[in-house]
N, C-alpha and C positions, 0 to 999 in steps of 0.2 A: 622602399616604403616611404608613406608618408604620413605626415604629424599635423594635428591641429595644435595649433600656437597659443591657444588660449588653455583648452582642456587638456593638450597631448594624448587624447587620442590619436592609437597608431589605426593606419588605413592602406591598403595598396595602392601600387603606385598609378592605379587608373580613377580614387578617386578625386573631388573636384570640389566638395567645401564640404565641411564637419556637421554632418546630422545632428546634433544638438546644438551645436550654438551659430552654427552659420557661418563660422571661419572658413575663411580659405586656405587651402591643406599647403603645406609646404614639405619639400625633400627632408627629409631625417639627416642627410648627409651638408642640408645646410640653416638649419633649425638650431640656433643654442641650446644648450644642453637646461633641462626642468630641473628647478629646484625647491623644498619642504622645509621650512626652517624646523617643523616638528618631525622628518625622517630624516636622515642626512644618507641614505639607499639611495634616494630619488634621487635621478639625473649624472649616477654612480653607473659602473659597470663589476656585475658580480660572477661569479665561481668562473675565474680565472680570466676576466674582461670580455667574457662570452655574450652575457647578458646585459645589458643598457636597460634599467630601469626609467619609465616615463614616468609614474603616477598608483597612487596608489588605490588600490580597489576594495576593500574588503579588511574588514578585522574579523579572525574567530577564534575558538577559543584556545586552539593551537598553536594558530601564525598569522600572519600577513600576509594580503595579497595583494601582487602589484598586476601591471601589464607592464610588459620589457619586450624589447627589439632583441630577435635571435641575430645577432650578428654574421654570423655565420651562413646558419638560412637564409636571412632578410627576410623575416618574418615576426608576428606579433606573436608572443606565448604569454602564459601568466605565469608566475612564478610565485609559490609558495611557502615562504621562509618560516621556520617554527622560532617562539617568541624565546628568547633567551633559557627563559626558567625550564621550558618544554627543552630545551637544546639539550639542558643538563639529564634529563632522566633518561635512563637507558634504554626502558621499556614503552617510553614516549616513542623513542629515535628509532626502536627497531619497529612501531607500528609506522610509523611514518614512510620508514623504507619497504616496506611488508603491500603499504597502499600502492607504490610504485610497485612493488613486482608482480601483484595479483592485479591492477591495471592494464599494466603494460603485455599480462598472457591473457585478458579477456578486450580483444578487441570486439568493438560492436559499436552499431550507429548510434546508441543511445546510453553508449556510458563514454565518461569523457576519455580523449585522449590522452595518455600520459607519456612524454615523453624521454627525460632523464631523473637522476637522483644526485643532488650532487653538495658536497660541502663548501661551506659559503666563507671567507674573508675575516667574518667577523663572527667564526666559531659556531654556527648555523648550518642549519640544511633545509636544502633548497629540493623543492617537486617543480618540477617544470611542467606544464599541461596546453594544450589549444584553448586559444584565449577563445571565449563567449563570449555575444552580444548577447544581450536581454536582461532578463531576473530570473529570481529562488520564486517557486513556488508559494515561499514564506509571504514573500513582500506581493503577490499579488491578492490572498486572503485576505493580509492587513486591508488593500486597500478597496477590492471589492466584496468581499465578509463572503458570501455565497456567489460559487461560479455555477452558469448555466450546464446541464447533464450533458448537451452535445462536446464543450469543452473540457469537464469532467472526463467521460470516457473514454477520448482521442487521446488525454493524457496521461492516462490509468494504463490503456492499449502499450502504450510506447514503454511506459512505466513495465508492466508485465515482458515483452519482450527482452527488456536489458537486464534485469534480474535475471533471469528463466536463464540465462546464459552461464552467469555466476551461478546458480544452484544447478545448473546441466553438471557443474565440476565439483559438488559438494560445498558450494561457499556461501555463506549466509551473511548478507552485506550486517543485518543486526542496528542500525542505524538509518531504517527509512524513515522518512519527515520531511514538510514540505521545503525546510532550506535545503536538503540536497538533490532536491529535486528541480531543474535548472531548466529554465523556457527560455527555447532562440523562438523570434516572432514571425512567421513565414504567408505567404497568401495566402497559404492554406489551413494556419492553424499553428499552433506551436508546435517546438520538434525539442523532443525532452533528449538533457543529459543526464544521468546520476554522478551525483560528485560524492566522495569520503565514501572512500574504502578503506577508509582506516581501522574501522571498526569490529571489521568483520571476524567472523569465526570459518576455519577451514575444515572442514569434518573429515577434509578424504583423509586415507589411509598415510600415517606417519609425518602429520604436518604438526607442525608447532604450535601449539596452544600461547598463547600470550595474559589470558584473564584466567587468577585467580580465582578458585572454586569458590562460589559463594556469593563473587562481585556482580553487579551492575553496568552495563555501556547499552548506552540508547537515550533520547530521550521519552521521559515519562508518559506523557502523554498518549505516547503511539505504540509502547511496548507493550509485548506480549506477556500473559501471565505467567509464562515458562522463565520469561527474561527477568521479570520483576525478582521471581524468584531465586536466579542465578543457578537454573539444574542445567546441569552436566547431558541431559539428556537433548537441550533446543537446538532445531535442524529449520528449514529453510522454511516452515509455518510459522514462525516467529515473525518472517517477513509477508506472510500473506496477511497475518494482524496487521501489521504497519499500518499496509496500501490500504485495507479496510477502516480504520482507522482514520487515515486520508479523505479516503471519499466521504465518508462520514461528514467529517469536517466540510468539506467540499462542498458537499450537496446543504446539507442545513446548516453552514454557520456557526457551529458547537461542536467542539471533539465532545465521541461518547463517555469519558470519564473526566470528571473535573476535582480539582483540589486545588487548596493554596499553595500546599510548599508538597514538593516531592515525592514525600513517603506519603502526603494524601490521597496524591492521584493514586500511587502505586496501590494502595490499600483499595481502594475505589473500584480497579480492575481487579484486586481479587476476591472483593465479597461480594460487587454489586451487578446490577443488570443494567445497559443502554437501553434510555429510554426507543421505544422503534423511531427512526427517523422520521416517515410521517405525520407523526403526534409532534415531534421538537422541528418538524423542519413547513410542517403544515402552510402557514403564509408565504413558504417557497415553491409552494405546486408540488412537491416530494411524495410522491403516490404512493398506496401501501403496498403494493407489489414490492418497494425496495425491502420492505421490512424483514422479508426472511431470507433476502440474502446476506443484509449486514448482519441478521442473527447467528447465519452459519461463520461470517468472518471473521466473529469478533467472540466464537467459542471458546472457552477459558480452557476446555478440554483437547488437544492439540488433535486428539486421535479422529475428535468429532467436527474439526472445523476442513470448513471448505482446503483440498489439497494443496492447490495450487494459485498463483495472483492470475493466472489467464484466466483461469474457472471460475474464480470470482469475479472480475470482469465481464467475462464471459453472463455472468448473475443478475450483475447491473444494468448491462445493454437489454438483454431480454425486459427487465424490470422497469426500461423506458420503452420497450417496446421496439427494439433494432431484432435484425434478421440475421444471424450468421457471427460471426467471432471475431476476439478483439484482435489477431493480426490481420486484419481486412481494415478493422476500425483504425489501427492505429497511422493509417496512409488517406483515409477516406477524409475528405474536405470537411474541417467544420459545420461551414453552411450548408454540407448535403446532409450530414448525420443529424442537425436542426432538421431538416425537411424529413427524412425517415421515421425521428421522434412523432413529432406530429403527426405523421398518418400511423404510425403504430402504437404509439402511447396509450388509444380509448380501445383498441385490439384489446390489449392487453389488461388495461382496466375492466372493459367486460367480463374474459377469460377470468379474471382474478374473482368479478361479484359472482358466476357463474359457480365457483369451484367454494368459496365460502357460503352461498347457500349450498350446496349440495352436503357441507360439512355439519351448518344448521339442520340441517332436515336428517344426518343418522345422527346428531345428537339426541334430537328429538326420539329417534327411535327407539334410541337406547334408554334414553328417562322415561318410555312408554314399557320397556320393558321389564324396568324396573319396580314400577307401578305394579303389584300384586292386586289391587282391586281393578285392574283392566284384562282380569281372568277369570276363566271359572275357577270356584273353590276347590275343586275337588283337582286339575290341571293345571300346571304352571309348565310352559314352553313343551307341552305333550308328555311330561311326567307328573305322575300323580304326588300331589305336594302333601297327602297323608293318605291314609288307606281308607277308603269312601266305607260308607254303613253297608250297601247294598252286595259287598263282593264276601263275604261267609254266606249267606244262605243263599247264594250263587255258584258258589264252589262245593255247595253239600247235595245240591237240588243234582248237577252237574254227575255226583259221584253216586247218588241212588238211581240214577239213568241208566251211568253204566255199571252199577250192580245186577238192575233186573233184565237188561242184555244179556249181561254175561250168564244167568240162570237159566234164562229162557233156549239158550244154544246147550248151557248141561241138559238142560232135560230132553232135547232130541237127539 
C-alpha cells in the first residue's frame, strides 16, 4: 500500500501521486507514521496492532471514522470506533454489533462491506468496513440544493435494489436519509452504498427487538408516520417513505414536511399534506406527472401507500418519462437516461394532458347530471321524479277498455 505524505490518503501499490493534492505517493512501509495533536488513534495501531490508523474521516453521532491500513490484508478499511459515552451504554453496544452481524449476512453491491467487530485498547468498539472514495448523499444536496431526475433515478434504482435485499429477510434499515446514502463517482454515474444498519428493526420470526415500545430512531425529516408514532406494527413501507421523501428533496430542493425543532416536523407529517412537487419544485422543470406518485409515497396510511421502493421508482422513471424498470436503470449510464428523459419526458406530459382532460370532461358530466333543470320535469335519468297529471285518467280510460272487452266476449 501506499500513502500520501501530505493528506495520508492510503492508495494501492500501483498508484503514482495523490488525487487531491498532487503528492507523490510513497510506500506505507517507509512513510513516518501520521500524527493529530486533537486524536492521539492517528498514526496508532488499534484492536490488537491490526489496524494502523492514517487520518481521520468523519464524526457522527455515535463514533469516529478514520481510514487505517489492514495490516494484515494490506489493505485500506475504515474503521468505526463509538465515542466513549456510546462505549458505555449497552444498548448502544449491542446495536452496534447487531449493524455488523445483519451487515456482514446481507452481502450486496450496494450496501457497504462490513468486515469485523472488534474491541478497541481504549475500552471501545471498533466496526471495520471497505473504505469509500466519494461522499453522503447529504453533502451533495447541501451543495447542489436540486440534482437532475436522470441522477436522481440512477440513484434511487441502486437505492431500491440494496434495501429490497434487507426487506427480502424481514429487515427494515428504519434510518433512510441522504447521509447514509454514500456516492463512489464512476464514468458512468454514481454507484450507491447504504451505510448504518444500526438502526434497523428485524421483523423475522424470533429476532430481538432492541427499541422500546413507544420510542423513536430515524431522522425526522424522512420518517414515516408509523415511525413518528413508534407502532409496534412498521414493516419495510416505513422505508418506501424514506426513499420518497428523498426524492422529494431531490427533485425540488425542499423535504415534504418542514419544522424547526423535531416534534415540528414529526406533527407536520402527521396532520398535514406535501405540497405536489410540481407547484414547490416548478422553476426546476418537476412536471406534474410526478405529483401522484409522490402522493402514493408519502401516504400516511401504510396500507394505501406505494408497496415497495422498486415500485416507486419504478413511478418516478415513468413520471420523467423512462421505459422499463429501475434494475435496468440502476446500470444504465447517466448520460443515456438524460437522453431517454428527453425524448420521453413530452410522451408522457401529453399522455398526462390527455387523461386530465378526459377527467375534466366526466366531471363535467357528472355537474350536468346533477343539474335538474337539464331535464324534463316530469323524468330525471329515465325515472319519473313525481307522478306526472296525465297517468290517473290514463290508467281508468286504460281499465273501461278492458271492461267493455271483457263484456263484449260474456255476451257471445
Amino acid at each position: 500500500m501506499k500513502a500520501c505524505p501530505s493528506c495520508y490518503r492510503l492508495f494501492p501499490d500501483d498508484g503514482g501521486f495523490c488525487p487531491i493534492d498532487g503528492s507523490k505517493l510513497a510506500s506505507t512501509a517507509d512513510l513516518s507514521a501520521p500524527s493529530d495533536p486533537e486524536d492521539k488513534r492517528v498514526g496508532r495501531a488499534v484492536c490488537q496492532g491490526r489496524y494502523r490508523i492514517y487520518r481521520r474521516v468523519a464524526d457522527g453521532g455515535t463514533g469516529r471514522v478514520y481510514q487505517a491500513l489492514d495490516t494484515r490484508e494490506q489493505r485500506g478499511v475504515a474503521v468505526k470506533i463509538l465515542h466513549p459515552e456510546v462505549a458505555m451504554d449497552e444498548i448502544s453496544v449491542e446495536r452496534f454489533k447487531r449493524e455488523y452481524q445483519l451487515s456482514k449476512s446481507l452481502p450486496h453491491n450496494h450496501i457497504v462491506e462490513v468486515f469485523s467487530f472488534e474491541a478497541t485498547e481504549d475500552e471501545s468498539f471498533a466496526l471495520v468496513m471497505e473504505y469509500l472514495e466519494g461522499e453522503e448523499l447529504r453533502m451533495l444536496l447541501k451543495r447542489e440544493k436540486v440534482l437532475p431526475p436522470e441522477r436522481v433515478i440512477r440513484i434511487l434504482s441502486q437505492v431500491a435494489l440494496g434495501v429490497q435485499a434487507a426487506h427480502d429477510r424481514k429487515v427494515v434499515h428504519r434510518d433512510l436519509k441522504p447521509d447514509n446514502v454514500f456516492l463512489c463517482h464512476t464514468r458512468d454515474g454514481d454507484n450507491v452504498k447504504l451505510l448504518d444498519f444500526g438502526s434497523v428493526r428485524d421483523n423475522s420470526e424470533g429476532a430481538k427487538k432492541l427499541t422500546v415500545m413507544g420510542t423513536t430512531i430515524g431522522s425526522p425529516f424522512y420518517m414515516s408516520p408509523e415511525q413518528a408514532q413508534g407502532l409496534q406494527s412498521l414493516d419495510h413501507r416505513a422505508d418506501v417513505w424514506s426513499v420518497a421523501a428523498i426524492a422529494y428533496e431531490a427533485l425540488t430542493g425542499r423535504v415534504p414536511f418542514e419544522g424547526s425543532t423535531g416534534p415540528a416536523i414529526l406533527l407536520a407529517i402527521l396532520s398535514q399534506e406535501p405540497k405536489p412537487p410540481s407547484e414547490l419544485g416548478g422553476s426546476h422543470a418537476v412536471p406534474p406527472t410526478l405529483d401522484a406518485v409522490m402522493e402514493n409515497g408519502l401516504m400516511k396510511n401504510a396500507e394505501l401507500r406505494i408497496a415497495t421502493i422498486g415500485a416507486l421508482v419504478d413511478g418516478i422513471g415513468a413520471a420523467y418519462g423512462l421505459v422499463g424498470h429501475h434494475a435496468a436503470w440502476a446500470t444504465t449510464p447517466q448520460d443515456q437516461l438524460a437522453h431517454e428523459i428527453k425524448d420521453g419526458l413530452p410522451r408522457a406530459l401529453a399522455e398526462h394532458q390527455k387523461m386530465a382532460a378526459a377527467g375534466a370532461s366526466l366531471k363535467d358530466m357528472d355537474a350536468a347530471f346533477k343539474d335538474e333543470k337539464a331535464f324534463n320535469d316530469d323524468i330525471v335519468m329515465g325515472v319519473p321524479e313525481s307522478r306526472p297529471k296525465w297517468i290517473i285518467p290514463t290508467i281508468a280510460v286504460v281499465i273501461l277498455a278492458l271492461g267493455a272487452v271483457i263484456a263484449l266476449l260474456a255476451l257471445r
